[in-house]
Backbone of each chain as ProteinMPNN parsed JSONL, in Angstrom:
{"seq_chain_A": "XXXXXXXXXXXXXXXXXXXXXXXXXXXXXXXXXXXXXXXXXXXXXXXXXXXXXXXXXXXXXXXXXXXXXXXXXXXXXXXXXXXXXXXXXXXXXXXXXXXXXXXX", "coords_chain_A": {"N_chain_A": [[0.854, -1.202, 0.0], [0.607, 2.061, -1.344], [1.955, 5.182, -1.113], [-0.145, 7.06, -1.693], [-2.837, 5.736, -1.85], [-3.003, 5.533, 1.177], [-2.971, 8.413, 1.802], [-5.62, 8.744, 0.613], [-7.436, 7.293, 1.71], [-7.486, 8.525, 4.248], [-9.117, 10.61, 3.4], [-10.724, 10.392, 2.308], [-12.085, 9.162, 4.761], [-12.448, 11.376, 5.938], [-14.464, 13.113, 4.484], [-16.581, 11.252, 4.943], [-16.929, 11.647, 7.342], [-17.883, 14.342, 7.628], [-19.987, 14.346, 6.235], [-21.898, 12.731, 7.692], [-21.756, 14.863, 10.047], [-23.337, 16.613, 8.334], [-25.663, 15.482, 7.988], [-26.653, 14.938, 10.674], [-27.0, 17.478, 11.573], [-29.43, 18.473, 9.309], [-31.207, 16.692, 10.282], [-31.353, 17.887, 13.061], [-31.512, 20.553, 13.335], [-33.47, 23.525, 13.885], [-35.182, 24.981, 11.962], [-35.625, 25.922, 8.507], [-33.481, 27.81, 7.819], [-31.578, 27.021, 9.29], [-31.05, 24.363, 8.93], [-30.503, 24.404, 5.846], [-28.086, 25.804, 6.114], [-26.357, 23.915, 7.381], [-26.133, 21.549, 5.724], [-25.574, 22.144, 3.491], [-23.033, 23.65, 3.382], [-21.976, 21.637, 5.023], [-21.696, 19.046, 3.029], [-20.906, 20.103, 1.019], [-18.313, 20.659, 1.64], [-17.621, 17.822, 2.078], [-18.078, 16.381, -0.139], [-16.252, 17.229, -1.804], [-14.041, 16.095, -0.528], [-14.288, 13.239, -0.285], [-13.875, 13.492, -3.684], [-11.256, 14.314, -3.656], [-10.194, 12.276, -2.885], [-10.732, 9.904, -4.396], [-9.723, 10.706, -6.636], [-6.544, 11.037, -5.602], [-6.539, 8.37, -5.601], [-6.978, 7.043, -7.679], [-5.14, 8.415, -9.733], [-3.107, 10.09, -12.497], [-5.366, 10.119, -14.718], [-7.388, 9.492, -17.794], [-9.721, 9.123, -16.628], [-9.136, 10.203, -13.566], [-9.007, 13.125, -14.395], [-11.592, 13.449, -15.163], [-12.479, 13.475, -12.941], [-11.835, 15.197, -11.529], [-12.761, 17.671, -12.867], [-15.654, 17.279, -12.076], [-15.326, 17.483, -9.477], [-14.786, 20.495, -9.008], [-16.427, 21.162, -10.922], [-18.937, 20.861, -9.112], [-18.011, 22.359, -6.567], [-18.846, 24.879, -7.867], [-21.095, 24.702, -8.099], [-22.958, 23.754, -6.262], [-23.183, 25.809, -3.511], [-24.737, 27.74, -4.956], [-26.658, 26.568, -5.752], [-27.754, 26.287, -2.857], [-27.953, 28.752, -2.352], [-30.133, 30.002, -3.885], [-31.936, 28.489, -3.31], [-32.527, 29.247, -0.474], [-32.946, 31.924, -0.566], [-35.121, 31.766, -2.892], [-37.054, 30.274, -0.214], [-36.675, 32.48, 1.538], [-38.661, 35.253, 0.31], [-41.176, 33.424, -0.492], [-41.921, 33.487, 2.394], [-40.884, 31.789, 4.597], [-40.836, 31.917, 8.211], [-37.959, 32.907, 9.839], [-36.333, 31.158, 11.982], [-36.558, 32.303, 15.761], [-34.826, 33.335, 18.942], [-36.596, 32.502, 22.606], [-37.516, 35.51, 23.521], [-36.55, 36.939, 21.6], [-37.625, 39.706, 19.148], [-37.019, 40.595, 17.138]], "CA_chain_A": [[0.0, 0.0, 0.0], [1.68, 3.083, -1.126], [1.645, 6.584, -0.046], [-1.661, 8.215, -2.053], [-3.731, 5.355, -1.284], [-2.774, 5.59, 2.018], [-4.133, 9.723, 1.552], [-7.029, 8.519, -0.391], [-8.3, 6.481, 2.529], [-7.494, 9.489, 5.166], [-9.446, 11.617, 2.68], [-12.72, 9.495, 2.434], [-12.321, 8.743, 6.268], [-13.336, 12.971, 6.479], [-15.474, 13.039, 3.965], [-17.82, 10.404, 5.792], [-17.071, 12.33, 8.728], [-18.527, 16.021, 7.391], [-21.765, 13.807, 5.688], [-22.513, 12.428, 8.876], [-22.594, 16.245, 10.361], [-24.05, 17.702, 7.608], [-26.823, 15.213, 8.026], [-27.135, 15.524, 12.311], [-27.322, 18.991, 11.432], [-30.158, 18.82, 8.637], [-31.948, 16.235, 11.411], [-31.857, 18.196, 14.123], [-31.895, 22.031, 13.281], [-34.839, 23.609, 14.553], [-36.104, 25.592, 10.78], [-35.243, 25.65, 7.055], [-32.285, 28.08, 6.707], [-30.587, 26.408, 9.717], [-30.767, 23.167, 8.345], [-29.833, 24.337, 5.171], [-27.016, 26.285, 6.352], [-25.894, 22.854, 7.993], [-26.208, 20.62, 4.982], [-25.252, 23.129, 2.29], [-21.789, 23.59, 3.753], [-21.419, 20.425, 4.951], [-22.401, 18.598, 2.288], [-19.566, 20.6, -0.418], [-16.623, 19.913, 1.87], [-17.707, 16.368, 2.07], [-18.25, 15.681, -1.7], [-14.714, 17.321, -2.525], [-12.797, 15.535, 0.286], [-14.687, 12.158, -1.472], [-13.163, 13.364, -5.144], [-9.777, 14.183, -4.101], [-9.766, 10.844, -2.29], [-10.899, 9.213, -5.909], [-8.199, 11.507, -7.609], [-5.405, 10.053, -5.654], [-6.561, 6.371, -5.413], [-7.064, 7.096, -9.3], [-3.867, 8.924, -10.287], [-3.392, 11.044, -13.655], [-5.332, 9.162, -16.087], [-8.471, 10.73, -17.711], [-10.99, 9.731, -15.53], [-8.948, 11.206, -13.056], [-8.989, 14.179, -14.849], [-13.104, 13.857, -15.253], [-12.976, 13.724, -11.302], [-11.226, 16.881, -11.139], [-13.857, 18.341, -13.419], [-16.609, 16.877, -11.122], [-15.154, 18.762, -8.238], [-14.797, 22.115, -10.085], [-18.21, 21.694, -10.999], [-19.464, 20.63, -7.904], [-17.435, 23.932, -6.006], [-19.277, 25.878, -8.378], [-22.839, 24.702, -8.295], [-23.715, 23.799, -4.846], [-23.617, 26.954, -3.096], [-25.14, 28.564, -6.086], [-28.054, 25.706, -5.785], [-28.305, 26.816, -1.642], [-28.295, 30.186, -2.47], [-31.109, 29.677, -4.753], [-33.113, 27.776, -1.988], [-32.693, 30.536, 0.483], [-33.562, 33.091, -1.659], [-36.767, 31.091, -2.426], [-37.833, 30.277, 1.242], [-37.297, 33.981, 2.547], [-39.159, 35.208, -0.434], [-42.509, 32.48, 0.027], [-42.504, 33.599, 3.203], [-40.611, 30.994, 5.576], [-40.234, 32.779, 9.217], [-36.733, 32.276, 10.562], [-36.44, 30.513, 13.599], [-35.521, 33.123, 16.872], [-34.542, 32.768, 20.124], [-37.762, 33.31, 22.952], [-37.446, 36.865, 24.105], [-35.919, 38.292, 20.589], [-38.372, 40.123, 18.307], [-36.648, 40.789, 15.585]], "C_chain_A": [[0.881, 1.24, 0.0], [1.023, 4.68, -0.422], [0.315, 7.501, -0.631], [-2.617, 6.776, -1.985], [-3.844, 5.589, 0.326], [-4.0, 7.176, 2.698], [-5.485, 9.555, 1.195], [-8.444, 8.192, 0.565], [-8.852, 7.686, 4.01], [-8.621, 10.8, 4.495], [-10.909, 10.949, 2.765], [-13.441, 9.433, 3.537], [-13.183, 10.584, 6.125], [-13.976, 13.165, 5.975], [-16.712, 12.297, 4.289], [-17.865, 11.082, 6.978], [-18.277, 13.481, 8.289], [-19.832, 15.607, 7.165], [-21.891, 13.358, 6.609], [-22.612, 14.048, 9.986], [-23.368, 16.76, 9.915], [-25.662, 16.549, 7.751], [-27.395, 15.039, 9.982], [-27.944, 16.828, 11.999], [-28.84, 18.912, 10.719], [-31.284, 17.81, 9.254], [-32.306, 16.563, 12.464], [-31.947, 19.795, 14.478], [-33.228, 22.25, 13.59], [-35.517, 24.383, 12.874], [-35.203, 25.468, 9.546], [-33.716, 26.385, 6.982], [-30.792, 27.642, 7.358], [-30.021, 25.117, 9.208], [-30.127, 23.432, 6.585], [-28.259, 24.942, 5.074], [-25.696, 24.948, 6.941], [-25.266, 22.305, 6.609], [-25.246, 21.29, 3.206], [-23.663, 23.388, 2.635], [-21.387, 22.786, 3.965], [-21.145, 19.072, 3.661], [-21.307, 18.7, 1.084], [-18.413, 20.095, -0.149], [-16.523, 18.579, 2.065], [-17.53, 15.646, 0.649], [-16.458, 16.347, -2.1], [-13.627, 16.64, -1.719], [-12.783, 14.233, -0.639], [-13.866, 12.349, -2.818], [-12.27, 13.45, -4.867], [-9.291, 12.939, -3.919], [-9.534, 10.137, -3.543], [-9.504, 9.533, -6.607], [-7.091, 10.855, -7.053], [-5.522, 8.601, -5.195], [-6.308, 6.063, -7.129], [-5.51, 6.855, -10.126], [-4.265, 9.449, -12.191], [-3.914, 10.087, -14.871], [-6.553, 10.264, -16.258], [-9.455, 10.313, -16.804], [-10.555, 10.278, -14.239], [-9.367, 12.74, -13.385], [-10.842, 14.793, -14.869], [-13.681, 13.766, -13.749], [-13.04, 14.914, -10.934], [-12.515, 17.484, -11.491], [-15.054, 18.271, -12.696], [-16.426, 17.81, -10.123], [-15.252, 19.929, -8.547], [-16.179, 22.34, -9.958], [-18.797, 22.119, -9.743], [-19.316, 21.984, -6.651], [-18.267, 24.922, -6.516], [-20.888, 25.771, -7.781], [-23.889, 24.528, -6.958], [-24.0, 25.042, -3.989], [-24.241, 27.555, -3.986], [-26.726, 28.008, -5.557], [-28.709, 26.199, -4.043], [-28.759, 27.633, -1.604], [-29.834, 30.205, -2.644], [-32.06, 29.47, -4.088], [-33.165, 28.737, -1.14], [-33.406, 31.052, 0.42], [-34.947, 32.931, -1.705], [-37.487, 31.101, -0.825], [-37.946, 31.61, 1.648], [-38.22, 34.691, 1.658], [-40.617, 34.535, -0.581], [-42.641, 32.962, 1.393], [-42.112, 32.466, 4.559], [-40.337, 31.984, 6.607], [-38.797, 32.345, 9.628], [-36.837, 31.926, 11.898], [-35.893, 31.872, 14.589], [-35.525, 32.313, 18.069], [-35.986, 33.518, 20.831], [-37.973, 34.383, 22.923], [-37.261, 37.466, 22.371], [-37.424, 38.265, 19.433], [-37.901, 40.401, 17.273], [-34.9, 40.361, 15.252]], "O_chain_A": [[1.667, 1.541, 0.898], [0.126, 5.044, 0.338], [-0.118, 8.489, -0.038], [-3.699, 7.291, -2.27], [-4.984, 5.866, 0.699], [-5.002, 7.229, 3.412], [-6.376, 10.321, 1.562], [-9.638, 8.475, 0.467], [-9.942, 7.759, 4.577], [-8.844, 11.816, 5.153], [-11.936, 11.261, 3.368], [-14.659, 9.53, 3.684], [-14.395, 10.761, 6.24], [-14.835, 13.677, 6.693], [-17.807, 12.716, 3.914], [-18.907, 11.073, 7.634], [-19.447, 13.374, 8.658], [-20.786, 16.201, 7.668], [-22.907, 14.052, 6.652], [-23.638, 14.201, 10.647], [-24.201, 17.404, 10.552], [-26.74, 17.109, 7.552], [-28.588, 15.059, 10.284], [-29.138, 17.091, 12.144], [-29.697, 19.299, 11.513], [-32.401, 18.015, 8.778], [-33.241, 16.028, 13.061], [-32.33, 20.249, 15.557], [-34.071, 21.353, 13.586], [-36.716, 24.114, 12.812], [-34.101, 24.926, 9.634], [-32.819, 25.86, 6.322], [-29.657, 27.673, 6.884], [-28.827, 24.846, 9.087], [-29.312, 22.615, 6.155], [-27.435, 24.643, 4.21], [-24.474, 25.086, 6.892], [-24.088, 22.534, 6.337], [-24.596, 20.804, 2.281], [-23.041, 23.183, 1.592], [-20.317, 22.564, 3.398], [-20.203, 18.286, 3.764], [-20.913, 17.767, 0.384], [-17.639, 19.449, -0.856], [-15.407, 18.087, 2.229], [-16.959, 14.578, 0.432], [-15.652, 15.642, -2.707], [-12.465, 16.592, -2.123], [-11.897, 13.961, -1.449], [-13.152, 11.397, -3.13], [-11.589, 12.72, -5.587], [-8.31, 12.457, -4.486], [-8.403, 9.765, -3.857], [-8.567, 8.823, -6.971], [-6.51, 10.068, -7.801], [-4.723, 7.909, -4.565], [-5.664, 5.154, -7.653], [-4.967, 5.925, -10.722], [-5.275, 9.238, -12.863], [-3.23, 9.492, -15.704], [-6.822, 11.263, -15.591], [-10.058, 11.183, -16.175], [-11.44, 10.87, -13.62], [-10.023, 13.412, -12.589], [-11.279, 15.931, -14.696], [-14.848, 13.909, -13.385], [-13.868, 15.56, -10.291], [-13.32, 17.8, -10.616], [-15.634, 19.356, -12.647], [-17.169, 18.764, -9.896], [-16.282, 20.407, -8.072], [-16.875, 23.142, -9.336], [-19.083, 23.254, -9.36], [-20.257, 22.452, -6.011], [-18.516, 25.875, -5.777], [-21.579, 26.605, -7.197], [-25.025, 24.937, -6.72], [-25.192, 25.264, -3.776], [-24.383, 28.609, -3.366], [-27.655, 28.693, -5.129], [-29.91, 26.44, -3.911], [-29.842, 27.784, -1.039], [-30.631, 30.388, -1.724], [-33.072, 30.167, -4.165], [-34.315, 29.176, -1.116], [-34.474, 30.998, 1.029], [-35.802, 33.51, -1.034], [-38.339, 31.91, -0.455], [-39.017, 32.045, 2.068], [-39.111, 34.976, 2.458], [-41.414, 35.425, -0.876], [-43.823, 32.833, 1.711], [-42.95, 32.305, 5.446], [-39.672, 32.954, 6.244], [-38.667, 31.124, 9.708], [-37.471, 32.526, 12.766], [-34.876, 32.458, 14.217], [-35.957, 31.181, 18.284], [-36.547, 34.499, 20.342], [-38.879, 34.597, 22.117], [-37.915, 38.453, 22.036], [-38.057, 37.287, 19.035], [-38.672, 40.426, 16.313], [-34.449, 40.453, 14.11]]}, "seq_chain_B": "XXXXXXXXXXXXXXXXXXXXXXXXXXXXXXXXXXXXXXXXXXXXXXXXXXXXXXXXXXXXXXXXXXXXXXXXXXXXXXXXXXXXXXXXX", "coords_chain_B": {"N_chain_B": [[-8.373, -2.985, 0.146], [-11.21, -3.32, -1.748], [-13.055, -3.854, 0.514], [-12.78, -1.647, 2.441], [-14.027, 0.362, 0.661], [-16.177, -1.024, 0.29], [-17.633, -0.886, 2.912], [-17.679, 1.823, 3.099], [-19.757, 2.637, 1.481], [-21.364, 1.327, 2.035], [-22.278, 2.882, 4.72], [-22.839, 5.355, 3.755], [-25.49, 4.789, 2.54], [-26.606, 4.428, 4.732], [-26.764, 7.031, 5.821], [-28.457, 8.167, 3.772], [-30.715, 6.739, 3.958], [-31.089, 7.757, 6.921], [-31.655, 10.808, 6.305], [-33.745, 10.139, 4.155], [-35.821, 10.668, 6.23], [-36.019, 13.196, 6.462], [-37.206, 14.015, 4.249], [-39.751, 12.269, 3.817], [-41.264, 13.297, 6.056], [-40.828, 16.107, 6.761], [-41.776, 19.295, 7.434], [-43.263, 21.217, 5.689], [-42.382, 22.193, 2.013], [-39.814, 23.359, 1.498], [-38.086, 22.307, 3.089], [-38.15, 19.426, 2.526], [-37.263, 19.604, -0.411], [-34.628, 20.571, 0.114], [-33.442, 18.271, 1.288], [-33.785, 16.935, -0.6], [-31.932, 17.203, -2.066], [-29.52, 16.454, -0.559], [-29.608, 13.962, -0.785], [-29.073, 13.586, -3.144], [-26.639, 14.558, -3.777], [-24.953, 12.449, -2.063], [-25.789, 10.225, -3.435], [-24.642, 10.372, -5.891], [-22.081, 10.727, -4.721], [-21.718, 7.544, -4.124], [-22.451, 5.985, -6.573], [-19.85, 6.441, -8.031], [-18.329, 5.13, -6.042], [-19.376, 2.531, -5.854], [-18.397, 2.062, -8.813], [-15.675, 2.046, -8.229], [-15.791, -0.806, -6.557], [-16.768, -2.435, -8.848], [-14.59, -2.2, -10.992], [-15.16, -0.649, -12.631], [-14.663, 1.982, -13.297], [-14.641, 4.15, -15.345], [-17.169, 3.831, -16.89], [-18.947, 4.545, -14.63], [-18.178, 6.964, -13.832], [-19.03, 8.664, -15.859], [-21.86, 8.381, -15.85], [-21.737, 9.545, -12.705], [-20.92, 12.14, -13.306], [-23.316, 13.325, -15.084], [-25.722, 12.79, -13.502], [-24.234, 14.806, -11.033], [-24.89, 17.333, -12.838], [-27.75, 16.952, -13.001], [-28.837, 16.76, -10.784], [-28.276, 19.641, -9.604], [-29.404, 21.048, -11.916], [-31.79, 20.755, -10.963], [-32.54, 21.557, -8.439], [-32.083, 23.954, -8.643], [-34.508, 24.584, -10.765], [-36.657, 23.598, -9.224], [-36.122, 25.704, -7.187], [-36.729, 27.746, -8.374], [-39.567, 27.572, -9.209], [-41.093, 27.575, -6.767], [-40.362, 30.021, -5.861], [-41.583, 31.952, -8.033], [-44.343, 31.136, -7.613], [-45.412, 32.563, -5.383], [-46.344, 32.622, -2.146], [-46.703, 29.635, -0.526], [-45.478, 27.863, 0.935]], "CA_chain_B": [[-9.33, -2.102, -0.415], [-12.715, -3.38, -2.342], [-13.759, -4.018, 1.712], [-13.606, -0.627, 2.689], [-15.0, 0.579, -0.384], [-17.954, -1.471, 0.583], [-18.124, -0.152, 4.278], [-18.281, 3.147, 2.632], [-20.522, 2.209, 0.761], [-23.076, 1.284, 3.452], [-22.056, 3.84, 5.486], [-23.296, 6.351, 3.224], [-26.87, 4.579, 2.459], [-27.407, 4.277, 6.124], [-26.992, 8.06, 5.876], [-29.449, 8.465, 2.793], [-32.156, 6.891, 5.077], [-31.628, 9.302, 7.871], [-32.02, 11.918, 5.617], [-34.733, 10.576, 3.562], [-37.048, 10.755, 6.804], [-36.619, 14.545, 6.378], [-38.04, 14.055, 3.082], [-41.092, 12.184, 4.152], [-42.042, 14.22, 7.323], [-40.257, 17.425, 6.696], [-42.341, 20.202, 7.292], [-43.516, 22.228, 3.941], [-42.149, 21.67, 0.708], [-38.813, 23.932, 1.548], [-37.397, 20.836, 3.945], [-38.147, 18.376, 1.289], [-36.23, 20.08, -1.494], [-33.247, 20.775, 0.512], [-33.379, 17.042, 1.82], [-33.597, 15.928, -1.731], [-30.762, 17.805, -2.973], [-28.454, 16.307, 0.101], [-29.724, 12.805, -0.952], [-28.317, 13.85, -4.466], [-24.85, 14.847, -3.466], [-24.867, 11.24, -1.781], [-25.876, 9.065, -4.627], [-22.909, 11.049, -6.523], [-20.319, 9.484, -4.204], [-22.116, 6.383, -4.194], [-22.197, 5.968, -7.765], [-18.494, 6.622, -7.751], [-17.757, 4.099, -5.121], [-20.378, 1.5, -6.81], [-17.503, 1.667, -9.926], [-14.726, 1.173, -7.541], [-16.208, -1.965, -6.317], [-17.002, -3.094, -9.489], [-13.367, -2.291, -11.285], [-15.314, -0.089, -13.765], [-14.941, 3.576, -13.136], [-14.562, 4.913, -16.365], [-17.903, 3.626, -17.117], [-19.462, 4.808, -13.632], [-17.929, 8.14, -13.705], [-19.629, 9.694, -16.889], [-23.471, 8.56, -15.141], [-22.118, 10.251, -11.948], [-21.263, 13.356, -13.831], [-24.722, 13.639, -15.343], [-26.008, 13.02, -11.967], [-23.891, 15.954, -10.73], [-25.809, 18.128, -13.274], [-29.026, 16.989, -13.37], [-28.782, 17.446, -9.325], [-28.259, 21.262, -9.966], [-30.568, 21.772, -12.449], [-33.357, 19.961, -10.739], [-32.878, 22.095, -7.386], [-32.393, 25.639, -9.168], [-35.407, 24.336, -11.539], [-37.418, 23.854, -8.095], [-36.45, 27.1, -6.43], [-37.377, 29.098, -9.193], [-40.868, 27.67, -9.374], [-41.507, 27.85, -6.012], [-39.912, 31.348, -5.689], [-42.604, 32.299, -8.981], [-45.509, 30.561, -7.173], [-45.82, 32.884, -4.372], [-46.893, 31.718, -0.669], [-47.152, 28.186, -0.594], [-44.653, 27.298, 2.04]], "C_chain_B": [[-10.82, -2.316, -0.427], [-13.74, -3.653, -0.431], [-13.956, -2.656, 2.36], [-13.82, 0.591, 1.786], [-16.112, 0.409, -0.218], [-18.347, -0.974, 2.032], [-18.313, 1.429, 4.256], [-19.04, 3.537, 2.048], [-21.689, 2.807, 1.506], [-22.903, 2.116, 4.084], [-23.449, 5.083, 4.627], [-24.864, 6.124, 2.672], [-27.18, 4.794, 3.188], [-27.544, 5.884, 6.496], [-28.247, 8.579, 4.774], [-30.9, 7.855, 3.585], [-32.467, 7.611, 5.777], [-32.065, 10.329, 7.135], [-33.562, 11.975, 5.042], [-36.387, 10.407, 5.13], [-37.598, 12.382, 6.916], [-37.616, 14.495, 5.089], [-39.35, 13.823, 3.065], [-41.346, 12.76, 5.045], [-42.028, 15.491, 7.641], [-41.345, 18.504, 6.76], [-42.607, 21.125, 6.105], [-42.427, 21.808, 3.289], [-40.473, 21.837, 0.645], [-37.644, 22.671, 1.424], [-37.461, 20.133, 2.746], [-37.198, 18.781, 0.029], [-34.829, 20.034, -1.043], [-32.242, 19.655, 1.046], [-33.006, 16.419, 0.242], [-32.052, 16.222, -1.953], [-29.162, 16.813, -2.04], [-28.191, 14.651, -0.286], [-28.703, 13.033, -2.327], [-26.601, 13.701, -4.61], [-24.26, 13.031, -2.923], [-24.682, 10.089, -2.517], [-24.637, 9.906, -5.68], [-21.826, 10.36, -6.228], [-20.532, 8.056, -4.083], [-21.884, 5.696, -5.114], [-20.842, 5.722, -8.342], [-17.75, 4.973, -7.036], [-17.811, 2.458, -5.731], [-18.906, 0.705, -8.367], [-16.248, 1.508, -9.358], [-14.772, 0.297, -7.354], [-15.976, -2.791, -7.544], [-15.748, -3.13, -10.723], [-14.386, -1.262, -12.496], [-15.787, 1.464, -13.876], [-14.902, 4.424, -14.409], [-15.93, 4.366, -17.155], [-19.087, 4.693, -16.12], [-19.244, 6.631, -13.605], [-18.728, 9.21, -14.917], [-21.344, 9.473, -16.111], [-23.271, 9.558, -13.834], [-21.954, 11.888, -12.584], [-22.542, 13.754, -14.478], [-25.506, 13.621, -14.474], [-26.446, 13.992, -11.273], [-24.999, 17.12, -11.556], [-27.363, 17.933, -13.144], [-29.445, 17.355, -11.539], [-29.093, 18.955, -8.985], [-29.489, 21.653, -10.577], [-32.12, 21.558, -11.498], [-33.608, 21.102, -9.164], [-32.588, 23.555, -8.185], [-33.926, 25.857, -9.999], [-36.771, 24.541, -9.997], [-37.537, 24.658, -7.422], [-37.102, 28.239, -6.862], [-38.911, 28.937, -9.188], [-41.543, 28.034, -8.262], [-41.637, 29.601, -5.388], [-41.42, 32.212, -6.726], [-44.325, 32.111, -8.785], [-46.234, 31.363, -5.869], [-45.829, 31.964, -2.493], [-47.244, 31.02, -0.338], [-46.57, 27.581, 0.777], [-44.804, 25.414, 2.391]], "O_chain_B": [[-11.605, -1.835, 0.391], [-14.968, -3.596, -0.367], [-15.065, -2.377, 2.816], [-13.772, 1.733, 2.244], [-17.028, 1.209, -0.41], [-19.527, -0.663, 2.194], [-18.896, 2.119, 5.092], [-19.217, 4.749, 1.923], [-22.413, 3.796, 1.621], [-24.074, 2.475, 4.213], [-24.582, 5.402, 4.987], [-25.503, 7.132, 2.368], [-28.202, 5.476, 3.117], [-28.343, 6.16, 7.391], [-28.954, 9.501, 5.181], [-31.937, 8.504, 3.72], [-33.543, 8.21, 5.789], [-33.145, 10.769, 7.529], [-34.376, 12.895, 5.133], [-37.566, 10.123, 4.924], [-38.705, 12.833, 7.21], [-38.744, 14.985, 5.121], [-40.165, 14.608, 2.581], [-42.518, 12.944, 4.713], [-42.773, 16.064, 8.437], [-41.941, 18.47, 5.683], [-41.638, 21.81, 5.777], [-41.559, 21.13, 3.838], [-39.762, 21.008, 0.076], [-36.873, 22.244, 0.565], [-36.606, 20.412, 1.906], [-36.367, 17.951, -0.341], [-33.943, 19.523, -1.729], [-31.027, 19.717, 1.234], [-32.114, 15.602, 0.01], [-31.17, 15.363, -1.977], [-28.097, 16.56, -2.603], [-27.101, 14.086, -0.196], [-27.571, 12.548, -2.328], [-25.78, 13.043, -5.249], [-23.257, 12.524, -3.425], [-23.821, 9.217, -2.407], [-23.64, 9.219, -5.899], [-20.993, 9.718, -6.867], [-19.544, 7.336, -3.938], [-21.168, 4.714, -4.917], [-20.715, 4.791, -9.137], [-16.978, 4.122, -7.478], [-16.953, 1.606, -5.962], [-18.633, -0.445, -8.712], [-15.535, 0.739, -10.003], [-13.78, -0.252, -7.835], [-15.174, -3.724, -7.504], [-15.857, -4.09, -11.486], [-13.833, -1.448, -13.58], [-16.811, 1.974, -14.329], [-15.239, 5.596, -14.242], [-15.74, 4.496, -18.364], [-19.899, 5.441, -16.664], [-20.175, 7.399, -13.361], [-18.914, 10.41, -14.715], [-21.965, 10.504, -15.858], [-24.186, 10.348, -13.598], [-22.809, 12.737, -12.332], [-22.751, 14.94, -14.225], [-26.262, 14.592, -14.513], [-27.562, 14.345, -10.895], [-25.85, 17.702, -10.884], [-28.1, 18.916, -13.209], [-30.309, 18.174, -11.228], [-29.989, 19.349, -8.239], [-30.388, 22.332, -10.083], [-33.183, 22.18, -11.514], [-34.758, 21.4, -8.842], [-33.57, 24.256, -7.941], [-34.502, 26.945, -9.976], [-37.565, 25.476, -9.893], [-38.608, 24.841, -6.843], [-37.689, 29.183, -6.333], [-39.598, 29.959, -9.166], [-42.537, 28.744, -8.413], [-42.534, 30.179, -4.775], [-42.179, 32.977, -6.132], [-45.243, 32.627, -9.422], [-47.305, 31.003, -5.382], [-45.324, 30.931, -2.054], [-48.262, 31.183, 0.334], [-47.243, 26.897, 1.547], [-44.143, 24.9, 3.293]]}, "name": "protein", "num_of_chains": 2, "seq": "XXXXXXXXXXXXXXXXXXXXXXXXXXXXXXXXXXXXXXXXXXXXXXXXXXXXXXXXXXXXXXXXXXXXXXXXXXXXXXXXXXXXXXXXXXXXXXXXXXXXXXXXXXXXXXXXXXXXXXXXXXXXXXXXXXXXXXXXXXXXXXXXXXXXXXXXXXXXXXXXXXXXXXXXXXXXXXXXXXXXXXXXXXXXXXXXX"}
């Protein structure tokens, strides 16, 4: 076992880590933009820890190369896609969760 | 390897269940969308993994890239309608 599988495996290991927060989080937030604030962050640095892992278990071949591209994408489009959802919910009319006492 | 490949595997279904109970019980439509989308990102690395297992990633990897997109479109496609639909919640 050489030294980028070795990474590959340390790289997957955190990536299962962050998707198991990002889904506590989107289980036990109390309203929509907490839970998406959970899942939506968690959720990106989990899927790119996952591809680099791929990338060096892979090494430079092209579907390496169509991993890379995956991640790229993926960097790009997810927060874009949260945003998006936000945007929507405050917009329809979701209230945000407060704390008792605070009014605004 | 191909062993914990497969414990990552399952790992990551047994997380797509938790999740999909937001989906069925989730409060308004919001929850449900934002649940789907996390299921999405999931079956991505799954997909992935699926062609590790099976020695055939350069097969596996072009379905999860279409995946990846159709993931995107399908939750920007859903915010916008809902966003266009007014006060539904």
């Amino acid at each position: 076992m050489n030294i980028g599988t070795l990474l590959a495996i340390v790289f997957m290991v955190g990536g299962l880590f962050f998707f198991t927060t990002a889904t506590i989080g989107l289980l036990r937030f109390p309203d929509f933009f907490t839970r998406l604030h959970a899942t939506g962050k968690g959720d990106t640095l989990a899927v790119l820890l996952f591809l680099i892992g791929f990338f060096l278990y892979e090494g430079f071949t092209i579907t390496g190369l169509k991993i890379v591209f995956i991640a790229v994408f993926m960097f790009l489009a997810q927060p874009t896609a949260t945003h998006a959802l936000s945007r929507a919910g405050l917009r329809c009319g979701v209230i945000p969760w407060m704390k008792k006492g605070d009014t605004k | 390897m191909d062993i914990f490949f497969l414990v990552m595997g399952m790992g990551l279904c047994i997380l797509v269940l938790f999740v999909l109970y937001r989906v069925v019980y989730g409060p308004g439509v919001f929850n449900r969308v934002a649940a789907l989308s996390a299921i999405g990102n999931k079956t991505l690395i799954i997909l992935l993994i699926m062609g590790f297992v099976y020695h055939r990633v350069e097969m596996f990897i072009d379905i999860s890239m279409v995946y990846a997109l159709l993931n995107f479109i399908g939750t920007i496609a859903a915010s916008k309608y809902l966003e266009m639909e007014g006060s539904i919640v």
